[in-house]
SEDO-378953 format. One line per 8 residues: their letters; for each residue x, y, z of C-alpha. Coordinates in nm, 3 decimals. Layout:
// SEDO-378953
a> X,Y,Z; ...;
// end
This chain:
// SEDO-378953
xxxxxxxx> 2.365,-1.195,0.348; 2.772,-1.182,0.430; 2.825,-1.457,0.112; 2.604,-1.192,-0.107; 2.767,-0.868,0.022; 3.146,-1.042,-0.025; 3.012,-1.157,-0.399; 2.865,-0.824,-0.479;
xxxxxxxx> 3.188,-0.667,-0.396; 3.442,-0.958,-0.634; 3.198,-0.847,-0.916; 3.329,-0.480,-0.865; 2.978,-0.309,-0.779; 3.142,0.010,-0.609; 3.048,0.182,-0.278; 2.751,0.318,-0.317;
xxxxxxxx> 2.646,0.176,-0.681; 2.305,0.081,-0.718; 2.206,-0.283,-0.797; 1.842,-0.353,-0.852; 1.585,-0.592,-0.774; 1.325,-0.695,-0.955; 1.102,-0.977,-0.795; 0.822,-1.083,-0.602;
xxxxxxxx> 0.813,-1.085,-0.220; 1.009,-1.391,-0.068; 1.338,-1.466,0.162; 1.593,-1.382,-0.131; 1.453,-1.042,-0.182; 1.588,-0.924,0.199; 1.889,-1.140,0.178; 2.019,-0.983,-0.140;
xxxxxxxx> 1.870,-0.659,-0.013; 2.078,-0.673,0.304; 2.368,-0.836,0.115; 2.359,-0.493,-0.054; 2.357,-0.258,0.250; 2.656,-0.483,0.361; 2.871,-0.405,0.095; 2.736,-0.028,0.100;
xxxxxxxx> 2.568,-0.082,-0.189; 2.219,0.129,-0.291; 1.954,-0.081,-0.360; 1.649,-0.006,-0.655; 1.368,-0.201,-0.584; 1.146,-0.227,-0.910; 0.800,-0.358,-0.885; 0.684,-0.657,-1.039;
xxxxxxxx> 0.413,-0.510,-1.255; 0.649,-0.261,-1.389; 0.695,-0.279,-1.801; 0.969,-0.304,-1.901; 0.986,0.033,-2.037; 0.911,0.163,-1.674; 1.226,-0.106,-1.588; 1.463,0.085,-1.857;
xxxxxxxx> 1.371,0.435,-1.722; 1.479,0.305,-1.340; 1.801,0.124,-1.451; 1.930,0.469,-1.639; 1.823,0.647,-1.406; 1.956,0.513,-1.106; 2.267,0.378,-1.360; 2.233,-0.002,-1.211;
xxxxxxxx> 2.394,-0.256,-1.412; 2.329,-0.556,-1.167; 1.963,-0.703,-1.142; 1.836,-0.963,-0.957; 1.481,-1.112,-1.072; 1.299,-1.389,-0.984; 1.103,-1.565,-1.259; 1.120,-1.651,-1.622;
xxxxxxxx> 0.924,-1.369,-1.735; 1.096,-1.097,-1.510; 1.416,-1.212,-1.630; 1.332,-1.215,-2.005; 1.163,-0.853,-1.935; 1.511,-0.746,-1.836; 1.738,-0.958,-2.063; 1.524,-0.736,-2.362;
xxxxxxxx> 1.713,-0.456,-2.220; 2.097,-0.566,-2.229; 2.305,-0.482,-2.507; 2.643,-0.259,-2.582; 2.516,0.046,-2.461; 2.323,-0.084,-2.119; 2.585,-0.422,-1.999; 2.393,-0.581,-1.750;
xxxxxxxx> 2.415,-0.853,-1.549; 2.130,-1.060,-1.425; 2.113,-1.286,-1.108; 1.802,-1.516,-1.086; 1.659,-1.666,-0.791; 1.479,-1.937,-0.937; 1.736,-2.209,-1.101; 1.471,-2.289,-1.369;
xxxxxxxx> 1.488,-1.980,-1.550; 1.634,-2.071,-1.906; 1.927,-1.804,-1.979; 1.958,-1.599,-2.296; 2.284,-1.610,-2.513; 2.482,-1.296,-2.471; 2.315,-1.195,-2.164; 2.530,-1.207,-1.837;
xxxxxxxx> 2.384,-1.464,-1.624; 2.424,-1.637,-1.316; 2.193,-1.798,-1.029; 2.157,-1.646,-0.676; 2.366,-1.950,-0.597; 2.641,-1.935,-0.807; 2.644,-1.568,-0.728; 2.710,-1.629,-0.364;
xxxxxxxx> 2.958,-1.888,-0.396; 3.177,-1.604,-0.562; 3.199,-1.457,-0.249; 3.450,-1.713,-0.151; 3.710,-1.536,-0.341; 4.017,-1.504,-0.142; 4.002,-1.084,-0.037; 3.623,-1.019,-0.063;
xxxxxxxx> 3.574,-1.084,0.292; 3.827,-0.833,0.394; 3.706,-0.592,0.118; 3.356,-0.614,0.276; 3.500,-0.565,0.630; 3.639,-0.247,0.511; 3.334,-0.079,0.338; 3.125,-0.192,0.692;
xxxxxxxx> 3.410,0.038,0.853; 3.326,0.306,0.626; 2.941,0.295,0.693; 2.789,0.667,0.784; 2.424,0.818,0.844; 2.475,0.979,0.530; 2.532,0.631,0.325; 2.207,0.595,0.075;
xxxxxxxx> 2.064,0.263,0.147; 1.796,0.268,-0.146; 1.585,0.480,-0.430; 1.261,0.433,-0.384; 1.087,0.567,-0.759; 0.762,0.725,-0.659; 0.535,0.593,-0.899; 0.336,0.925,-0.875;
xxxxxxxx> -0.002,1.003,-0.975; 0.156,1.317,-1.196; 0.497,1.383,-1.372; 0.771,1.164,-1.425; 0.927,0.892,-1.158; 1.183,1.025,-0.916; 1.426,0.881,-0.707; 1.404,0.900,-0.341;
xxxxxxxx> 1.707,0.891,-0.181; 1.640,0.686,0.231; 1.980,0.687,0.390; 2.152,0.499,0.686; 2.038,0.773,0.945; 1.654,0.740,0.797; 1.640,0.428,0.855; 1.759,0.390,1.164;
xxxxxxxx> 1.610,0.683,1.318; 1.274,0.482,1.238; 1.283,0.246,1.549; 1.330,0.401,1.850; 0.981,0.588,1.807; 0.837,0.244,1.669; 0.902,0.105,1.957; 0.726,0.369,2.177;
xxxxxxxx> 0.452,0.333,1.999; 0.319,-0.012,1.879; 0.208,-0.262,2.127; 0.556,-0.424,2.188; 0.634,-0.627,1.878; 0.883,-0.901,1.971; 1.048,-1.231,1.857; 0.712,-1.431,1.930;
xxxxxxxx> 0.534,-1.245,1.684; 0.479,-1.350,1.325; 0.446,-1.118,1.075; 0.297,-1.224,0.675; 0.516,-0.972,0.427; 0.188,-0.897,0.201; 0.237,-0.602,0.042; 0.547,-0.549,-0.199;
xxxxxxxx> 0.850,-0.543,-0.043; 0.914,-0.256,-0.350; 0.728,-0.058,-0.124; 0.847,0.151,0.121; 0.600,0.020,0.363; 0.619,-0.338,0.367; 1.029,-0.276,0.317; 1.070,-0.057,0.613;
xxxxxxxx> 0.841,-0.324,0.849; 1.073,-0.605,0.772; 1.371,-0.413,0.860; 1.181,-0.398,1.195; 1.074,-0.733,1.231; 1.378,-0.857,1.162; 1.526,-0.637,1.394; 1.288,-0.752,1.696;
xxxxxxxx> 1.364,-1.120,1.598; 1.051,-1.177,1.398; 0.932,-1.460,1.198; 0.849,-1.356,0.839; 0.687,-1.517,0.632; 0.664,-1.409,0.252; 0.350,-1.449,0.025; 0.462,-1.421,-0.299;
xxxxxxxx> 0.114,-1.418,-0.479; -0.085,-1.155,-0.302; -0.435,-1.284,-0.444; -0.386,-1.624,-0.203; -0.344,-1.407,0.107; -0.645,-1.538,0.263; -0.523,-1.923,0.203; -0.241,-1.773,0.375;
xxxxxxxx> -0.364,-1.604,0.664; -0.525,-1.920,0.760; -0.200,-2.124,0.687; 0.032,-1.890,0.870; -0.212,-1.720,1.131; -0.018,-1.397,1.137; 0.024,-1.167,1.496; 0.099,-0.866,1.282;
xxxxxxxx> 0.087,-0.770,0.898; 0.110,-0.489,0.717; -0.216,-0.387,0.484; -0.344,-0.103,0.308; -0.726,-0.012,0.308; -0.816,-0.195,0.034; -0.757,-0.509,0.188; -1.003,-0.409,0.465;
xxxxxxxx> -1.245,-0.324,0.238; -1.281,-0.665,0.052; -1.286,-0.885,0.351; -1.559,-0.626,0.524; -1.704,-0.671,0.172; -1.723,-1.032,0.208; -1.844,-1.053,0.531; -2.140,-0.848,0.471;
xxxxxxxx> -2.203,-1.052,0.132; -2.243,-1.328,0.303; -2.380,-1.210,0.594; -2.671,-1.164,0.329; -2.748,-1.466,0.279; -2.791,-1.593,0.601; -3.101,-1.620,0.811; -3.316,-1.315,0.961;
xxxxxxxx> -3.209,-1.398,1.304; -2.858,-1.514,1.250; -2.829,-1.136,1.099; -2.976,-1.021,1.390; -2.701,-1.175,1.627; -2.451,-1.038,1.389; -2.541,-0.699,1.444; -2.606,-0.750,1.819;
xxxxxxxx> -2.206,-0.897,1.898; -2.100,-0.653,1.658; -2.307,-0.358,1.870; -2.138,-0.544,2.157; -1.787,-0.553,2.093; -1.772,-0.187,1.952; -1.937,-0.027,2.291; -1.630,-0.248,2.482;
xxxxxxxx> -1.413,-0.197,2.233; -1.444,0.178,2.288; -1.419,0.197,2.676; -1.134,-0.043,2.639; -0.956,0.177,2.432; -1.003,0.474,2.612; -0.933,0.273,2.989; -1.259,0.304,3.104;
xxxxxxxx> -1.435,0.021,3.312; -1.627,-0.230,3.127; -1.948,-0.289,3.344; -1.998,-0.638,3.455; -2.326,-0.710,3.243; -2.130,-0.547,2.908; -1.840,-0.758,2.983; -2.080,-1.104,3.059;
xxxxxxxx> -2.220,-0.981,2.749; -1.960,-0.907,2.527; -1.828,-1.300,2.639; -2.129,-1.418,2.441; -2.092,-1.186,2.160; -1.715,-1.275,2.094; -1.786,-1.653,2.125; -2.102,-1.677,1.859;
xxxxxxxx> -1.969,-1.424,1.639; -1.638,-1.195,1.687; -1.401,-1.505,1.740; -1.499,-1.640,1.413; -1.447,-1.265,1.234; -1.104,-1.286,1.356; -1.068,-1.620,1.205; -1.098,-1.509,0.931;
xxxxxxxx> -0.765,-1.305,0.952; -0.605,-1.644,1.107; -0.754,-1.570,1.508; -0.406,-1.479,1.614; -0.356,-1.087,1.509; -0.267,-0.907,1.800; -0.242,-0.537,1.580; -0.254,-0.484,1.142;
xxxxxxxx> -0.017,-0.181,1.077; -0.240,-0.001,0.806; -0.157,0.322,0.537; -0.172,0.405,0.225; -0.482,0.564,0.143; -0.790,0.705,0.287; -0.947,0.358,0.539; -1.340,0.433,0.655;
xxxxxxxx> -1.426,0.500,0.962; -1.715,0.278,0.946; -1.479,-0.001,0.806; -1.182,0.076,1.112; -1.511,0.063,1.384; -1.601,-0.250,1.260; -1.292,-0.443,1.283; -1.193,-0.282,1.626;
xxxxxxxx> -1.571,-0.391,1.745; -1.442,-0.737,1.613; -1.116,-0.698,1.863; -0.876,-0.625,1.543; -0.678,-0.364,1.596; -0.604,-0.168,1.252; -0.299,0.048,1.353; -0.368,0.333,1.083;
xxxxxxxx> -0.116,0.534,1.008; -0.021,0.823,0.752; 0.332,0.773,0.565; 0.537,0.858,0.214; 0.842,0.728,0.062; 0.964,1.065,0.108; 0.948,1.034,0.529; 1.059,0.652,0.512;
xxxxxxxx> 0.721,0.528,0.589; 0.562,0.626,0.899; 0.503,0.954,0.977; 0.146,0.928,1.267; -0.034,0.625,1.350; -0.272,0.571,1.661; -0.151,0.527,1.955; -0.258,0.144,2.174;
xxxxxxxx> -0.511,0.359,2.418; -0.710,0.707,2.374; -0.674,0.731,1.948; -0.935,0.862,1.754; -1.139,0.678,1.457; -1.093,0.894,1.157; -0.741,1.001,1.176; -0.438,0.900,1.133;
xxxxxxxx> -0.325,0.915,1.459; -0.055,1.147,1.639; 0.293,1.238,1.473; 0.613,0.969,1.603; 0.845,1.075,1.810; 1.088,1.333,1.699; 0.856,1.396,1.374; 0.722,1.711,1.346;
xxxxxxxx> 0.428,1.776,1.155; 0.258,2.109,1.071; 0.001,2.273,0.847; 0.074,2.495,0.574; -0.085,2.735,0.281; -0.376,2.556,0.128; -0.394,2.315,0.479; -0.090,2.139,0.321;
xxxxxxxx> 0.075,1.866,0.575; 0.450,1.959,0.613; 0.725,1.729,0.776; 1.029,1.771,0.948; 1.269,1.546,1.125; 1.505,1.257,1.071; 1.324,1.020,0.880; 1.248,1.272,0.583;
xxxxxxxx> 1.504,1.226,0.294; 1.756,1.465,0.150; 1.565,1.463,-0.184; 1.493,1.360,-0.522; 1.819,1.155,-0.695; 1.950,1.381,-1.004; 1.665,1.646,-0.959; 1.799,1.926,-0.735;
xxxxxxxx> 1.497,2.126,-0.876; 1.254,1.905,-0.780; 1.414,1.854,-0.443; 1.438,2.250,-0.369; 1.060,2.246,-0.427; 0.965,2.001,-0.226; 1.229,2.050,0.077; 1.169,2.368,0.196;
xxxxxxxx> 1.420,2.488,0.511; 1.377,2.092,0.629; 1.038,2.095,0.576; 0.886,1.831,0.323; 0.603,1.927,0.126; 0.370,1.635,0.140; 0.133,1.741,-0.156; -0.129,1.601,0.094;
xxxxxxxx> -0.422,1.823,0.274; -0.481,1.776,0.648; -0.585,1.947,1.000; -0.437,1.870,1.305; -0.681,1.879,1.581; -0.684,2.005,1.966; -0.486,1.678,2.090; -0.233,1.640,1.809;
xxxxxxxx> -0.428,1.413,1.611; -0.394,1.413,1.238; -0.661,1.365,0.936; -0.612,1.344,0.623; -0.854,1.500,0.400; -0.728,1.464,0.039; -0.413,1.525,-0.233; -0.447,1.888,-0.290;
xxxxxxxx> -0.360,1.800,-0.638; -0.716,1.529,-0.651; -0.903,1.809,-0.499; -1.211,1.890,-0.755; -1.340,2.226,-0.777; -1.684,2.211,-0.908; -1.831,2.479,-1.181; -2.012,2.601,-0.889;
xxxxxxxx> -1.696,2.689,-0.624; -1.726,2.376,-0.445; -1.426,2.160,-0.315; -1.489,1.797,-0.312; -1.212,1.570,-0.155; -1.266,1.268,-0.473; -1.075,1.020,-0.192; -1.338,1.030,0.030;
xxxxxxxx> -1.612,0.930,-0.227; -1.389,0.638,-0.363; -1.313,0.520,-0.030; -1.671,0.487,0.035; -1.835,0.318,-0.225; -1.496,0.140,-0.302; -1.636,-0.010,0.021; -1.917,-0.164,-0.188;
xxxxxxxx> -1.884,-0.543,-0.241; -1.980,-0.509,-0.604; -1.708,-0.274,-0.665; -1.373,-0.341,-0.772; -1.246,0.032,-0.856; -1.412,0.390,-0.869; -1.274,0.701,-1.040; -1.417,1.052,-0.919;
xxxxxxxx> -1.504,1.307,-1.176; -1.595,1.619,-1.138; -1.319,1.954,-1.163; -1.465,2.202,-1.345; -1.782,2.067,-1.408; -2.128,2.130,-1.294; -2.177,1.794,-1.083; -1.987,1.490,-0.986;
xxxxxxxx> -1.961,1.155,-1.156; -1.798,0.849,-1.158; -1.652,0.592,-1.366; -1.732,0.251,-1.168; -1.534,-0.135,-1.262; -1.801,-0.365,-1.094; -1.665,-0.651,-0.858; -1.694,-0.920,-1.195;
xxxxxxxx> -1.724,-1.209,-0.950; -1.982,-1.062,-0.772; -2.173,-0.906,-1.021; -2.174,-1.220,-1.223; -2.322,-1.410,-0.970; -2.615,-1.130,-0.907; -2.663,-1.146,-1.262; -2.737,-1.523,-1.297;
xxxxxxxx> -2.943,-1.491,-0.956; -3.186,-1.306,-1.163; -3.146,-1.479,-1.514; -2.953,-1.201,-1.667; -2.766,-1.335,-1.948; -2.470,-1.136,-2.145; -2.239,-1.230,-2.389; -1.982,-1.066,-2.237;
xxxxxxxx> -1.896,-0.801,-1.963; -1.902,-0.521,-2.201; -2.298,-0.623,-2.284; -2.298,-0.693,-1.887; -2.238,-0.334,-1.799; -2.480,-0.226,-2.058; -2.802,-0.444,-1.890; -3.065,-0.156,-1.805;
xxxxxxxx> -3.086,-0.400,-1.433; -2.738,-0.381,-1.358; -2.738,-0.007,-1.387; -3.051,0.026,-1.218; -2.893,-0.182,-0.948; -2.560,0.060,-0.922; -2.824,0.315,-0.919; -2.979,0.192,-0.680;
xxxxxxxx> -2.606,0.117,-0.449; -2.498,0.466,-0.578; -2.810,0.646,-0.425; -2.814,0.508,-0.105; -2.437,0.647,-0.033; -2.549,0.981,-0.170; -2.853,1.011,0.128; -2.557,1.018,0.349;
xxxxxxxx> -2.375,1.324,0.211; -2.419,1.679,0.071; -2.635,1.755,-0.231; -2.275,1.896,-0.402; -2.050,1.570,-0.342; -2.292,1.315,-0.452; -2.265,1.105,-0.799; -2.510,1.238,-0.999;
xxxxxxxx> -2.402,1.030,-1.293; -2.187,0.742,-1.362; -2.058,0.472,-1.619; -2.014,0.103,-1.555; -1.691,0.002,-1.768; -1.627,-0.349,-1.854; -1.264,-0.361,-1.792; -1.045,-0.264,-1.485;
xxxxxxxx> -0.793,0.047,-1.453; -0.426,-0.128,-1.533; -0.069,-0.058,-1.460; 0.019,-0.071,-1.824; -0.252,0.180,-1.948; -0.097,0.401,-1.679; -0.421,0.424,-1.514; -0.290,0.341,-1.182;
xxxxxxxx> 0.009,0.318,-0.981; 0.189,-0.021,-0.867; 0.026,0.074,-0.501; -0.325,0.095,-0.684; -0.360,0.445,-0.659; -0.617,0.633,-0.929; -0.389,0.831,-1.169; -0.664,1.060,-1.238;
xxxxxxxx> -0.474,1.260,-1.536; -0.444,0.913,-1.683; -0.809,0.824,-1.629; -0.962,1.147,-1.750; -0.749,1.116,-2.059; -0.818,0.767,-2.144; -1.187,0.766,-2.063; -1.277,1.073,-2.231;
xxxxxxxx> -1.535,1.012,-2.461; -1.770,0.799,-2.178; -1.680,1.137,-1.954; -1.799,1.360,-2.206; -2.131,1.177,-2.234; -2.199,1.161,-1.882; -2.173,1.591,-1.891; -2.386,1.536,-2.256;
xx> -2.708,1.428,-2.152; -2.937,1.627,-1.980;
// end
C-alpha cells in the first residue's frame, strides 16, 4: 500500500487526481486502491464488463490518465484508447500480459519498486498531513437505469462516518471472521464492506470469477459475505430443484425441519422462549436437514449482508428457518452504501430494516425515500445541475418509493421511475413481479411490461440449463434455443409456472401474456446494468416488435 502510494506520487499523479482501476476482484485491487487514498489520490473503479466505449466516457470524464487492469483483454481494451490526445499509462497486475508498442506500460511490480525513489516517502508523508473529511476518496459512475453515467463523489468524512453505526448494528464482526469479496469490488457495496473488514482485522478472501462462488464457499467456508438477492434466489432455486427429485417422504421431512426451524427461528429472533418440545424438535430438524442447507453456503456463516434489489419474503423466511441470517439492507452509491438494514433481534421480514445511526430517512411527494446525514455525498462530479436536483437542503432524492412503518421500519416498494401505470389507472410496482418469478428455477431474467397498456406482460430468458434438461426429460428436441423457446410444451409449461404466481396476486398485476426469448439481456446491448439491474428504456426499445405482438393478439 505505502510502496504504491510513494510510486503513485514519483509518477506525478497530483493530490486529488483520479487514477482508475479496471479489474476483477482480488488482493491488488485494495492494495492499489488504498495505495491511492494514501497519496490522496481519487480512485475510479470501472467494472469489468464495461466496453470500452463505457471505459473512454469514465476516463474523460473523471480526466484519469493512470489505469491499472488486470488481464490481457482488459489491458488491450484500454491500450485501444491511448494516443496523443488521451496519454495514458497502464499498470497490469498480471506479469503475463504482452505490452503494446507506444503504450505506457509497466507491471504492478515494477510500479511499486518506483516508490523507492529517494523523496517519495517524504512527499507521501506530507499529502497524509494534508488529509481532510472533505478529501474525495472515489467516483463511483452510477450505471443508471436512465440518462447518462455520473460521477459520485464519496469523500473521507463518508466513509468514515460509515462505521461507528456498523458497528452498533451487525452482530459484532471481528478479526475471526472471514469474509468471501463476491460481488465487484466496483461496487459500492462490496467496496465499502472491505474497508470494514479490513478495518475489524478480517480475513478476505477474493473470488475473482463470480460463477465458481459455490466451489468457493465450500473451499473458503465464509462467516460473512456480501450478496445481492439474486444470489439467494438461485441457490433457493436449486434446492427446491432438487428437492424434486427426491423421494415422497424425504420431501416430507424437508418441509417438516423447514416448518421447524422457521417457528424457532421466529421466537428466537424476537427473544421469546423456545418451548422444550420445539427446541428437542428443532435438534432433529437441524441435524437431518438445516445443517446440510447451511452447507451448502460452507456451514460456517454466522450473518450474509444483503441489498441491492427487491429479496422475497418467502426466499428471506426460508433461509432464516435454515439458521442463515440474510442481513437485508437498503443502500445507493449516493449514501455510501448502507442506508437501513435489520437489526440482530425484533426486525421485520419484508423490509429493509430500520435507518443507521445518525441517518435520517423520510418520505416525500409521490412516497419518495429521502436521506440525510453524513454518509450522503456532496453530489454528482461536473454536474452541478444534476446535483441541485437531486440534493435538496441535505436531503438526497433517492428516486426510490417507500413507507416507513409504526416502528421505524422501512420497505421498499419500487423506483418511482419503473412504476407502470396501466391503461386502466392502475400502479403496478414491475420489481415485485420480477422478484417473484425471478424466483423460479427455470428463470434466468424477467422484464415487466405493462405502462400504458391495457394488461401486464413479460418478456421471460428461461434458466437454459434447466430448461434443457426438462426438455430432454420429455424428448423435446430443438435445433437450437431460438426453436427451444418456440416448442408449444415449453410455453405451455411457462404457462403453466406463470399462472400459478398469478393465483397469488390481483387480477390487475398478473402476466397476462408473455414471450420466451432465446437469448439473455447483456451489458453491451445496454439492456442491463453491471449490477444486473433491468434497464427497462433499453428493453422496451430493443424488444419492440415481440412487445407489440404480445398487445396484437387478441
Amino acid at each position: 500500500m505505502e510502496a504504491t502510494a510513494r510510486a503513485l506520487a514519483a509518477l506525478g499523479v497530483p493530490e486529488q487526481g483520479a487514477v482508475a482501476i479496471l479489474s476483477q476482484n482480488r488482493p491488488e485491487w485494495t492494495m492499489a486502491d488504498l495505495g491511492c487514498l494514501t497519496a490522496r489520490i481519487v480512485t475510479v473503479p470501472i467494472y469489468p464488463t464495461n466496453t470500452a466505449n463505457y471505459a473512454r466516457y469514465l476516463l474523460d470524464d473523471a480526466e484519469a490518465r493512470l489505469v491499472f487492469v488486470d488481464t490481457q483483454a482488459q489491458y488491450d481494451k484500454i491500450a485501444s484508447l491511448a494516443g496523443p490526445e488521451r496519454p495514458l499509462t497502464l499498470v497490469v497486475f498480471d506479469s503475463s500480459v504482452r505490452f503494446r508498442d507506444g503504450v505506457r506500460s509497466l507491471t504492478f511490480d515494477d510500479l511499486r519498486s518506483i516508490g523507492a525513489a529517494p523523496g517519495s516517502a517524504e512527499e507521501v508523508e506530507a499529502r497524509l498531513a494534508r488529509v481532510t473529511p472533505d478529501d474525495l476518496v472515489t467516483l463511483i459512475y452510477t450505471s443508471g437505469t436512465t440518462g447518462e453515467p455520473k460521477g459520485v463523489m464519496l469523500t473521507q468524512g463518508n466513509l468514515l462516518s460509515c462505521f461507528p453505526p456498523h458497528d452498533a448494528r451487525l452482530p459484532a464482526p471481528c478479526e475471526d471472521d472471514v469474509s468471501l469479496c463476491f460481488l465487484p469490488l466496483s461496487h459500492v457495496f462490496e467496496r465499502g464492506w472491505t474497508y470494514y473488514a479490513l478495518s475489524k482485522g478480517m480475513t478476505n478472501c477474493y473470488l475473482e470469477d463470480p460463477a465458481q462462488v459455490v466451489e468457493a464457499l465450500q473451499q473458503v467456508r465464509p462467516t460473512v459475505m456480501c450478496a445481492v438477492p439474486r444470489f439467494y434466489e438461485k441457490v433457493y432455486a436449486a434446492i427446491f430443484k432438487k428437492l424434486k427429485q427426491a423421494s415422497l417422504p424425504r420431501r416430507a421431512l424437508f418441509h417438516w425441519a423447514v416448518r421447524v426451524g422457521g417457528e424457532a427461528g421466529r421466537l428466537r429472533k424476537d427473544h421469546l422462549l423456545v418451548p422444550l418440545s420445539l427446541r428437542l424438535r428443532y435438534r432433529i430438524a437441524d441435524a437431518l436437514v438445516l445443517k446440510k442447507v447451511r452447507g451448502i453456503v460452507g456451514g460456517r456463516i454466522r450473518f450474509f449482508p444483503c441489498a441491492g434489489a427487491p429479496l422475497s419474503r418467502t426466499i428471506e423466511e426460508f433461509f432464516h428457518a435454515c439458521g442463515i441470517f440474510i442481513c437485508y439492507g437498503y443502500g445507493l452509491t449516493e449514501t455510501t452504501a448502507t442506508v437501513s438494514t435489520h437489526e440482530t433481534s425484533h426486525f421485520k421480514f419484508g423490509t429493509v430494516g430500520k435507518p443507521l445511526s445518525g441517518v435520517q430517512v423520510r418520505i416525500g411527494e409521490d412516497d419518495e425515500i429521502l436521506v440525510k446525514g453524513p454518509t450522503v455525498s456532496r453530489g454528482y462530479f461536473k454536474r452541478p445541475e444534476e446535483t441541485a436536483r437531486a440534493f435538496v437542503d441535505g436531503w438526497f432524492h433517492t428516486g426510490d418509493a417507500g413507507m416507513l412503518d409504526e416502528d421505524g421500519c422501512l420497505t421498499i416498494t419500487d423506483r418511482i421511475k419503473d412504476l407502470i401505470k396501466t391503461s386502466g389507472g392502475k400502479y403496478v410496482a414491475p420489481q415485485a413481479i420480477e422478484a417473484a418469478l425471478g424466483s423460479d428455477p427455470y428463470v434466468e431474467q424477467i422484464a415487466v411490461i405493462g405502462d400504458g397498456r391495457r394488461f401486464i406482460s413479460a418478456l421471460v430468458v428461461p434458466s437454459f440449463p434447466n430448461l434443457e434438461e426438462w426438455a430432454r426429460a420429455r424428448g423435446i428436441e430443438a435445433s437450437s434455443r431460438k426453436e427451444l423457446v418456440a416448442h408449444p410444451e415449453v410455453t405451455a409449461f411457462y404457462r403453466e409456472r406463470i399462472d400459478r404466481h398469478n393465483a397469488g396476486v390481483a387480477r390487475f398485476k398478473q402476466v397476462k401474456k408473455f414471450t420466451l426469448l432465446p437469448g439473455e439481456f447483456t451489458l453491451e446491448a445496454g439492456e442491463i446494468t453491471p449490477t444486473l439491474k433491468v434497464r427497462r428504456k433499453q428493453v422496451l426499445a430493443r424488444h419492440e416488435r415481440e412487445i407489440e405482438a404480445m398487445y396484437a393478439e387478441p
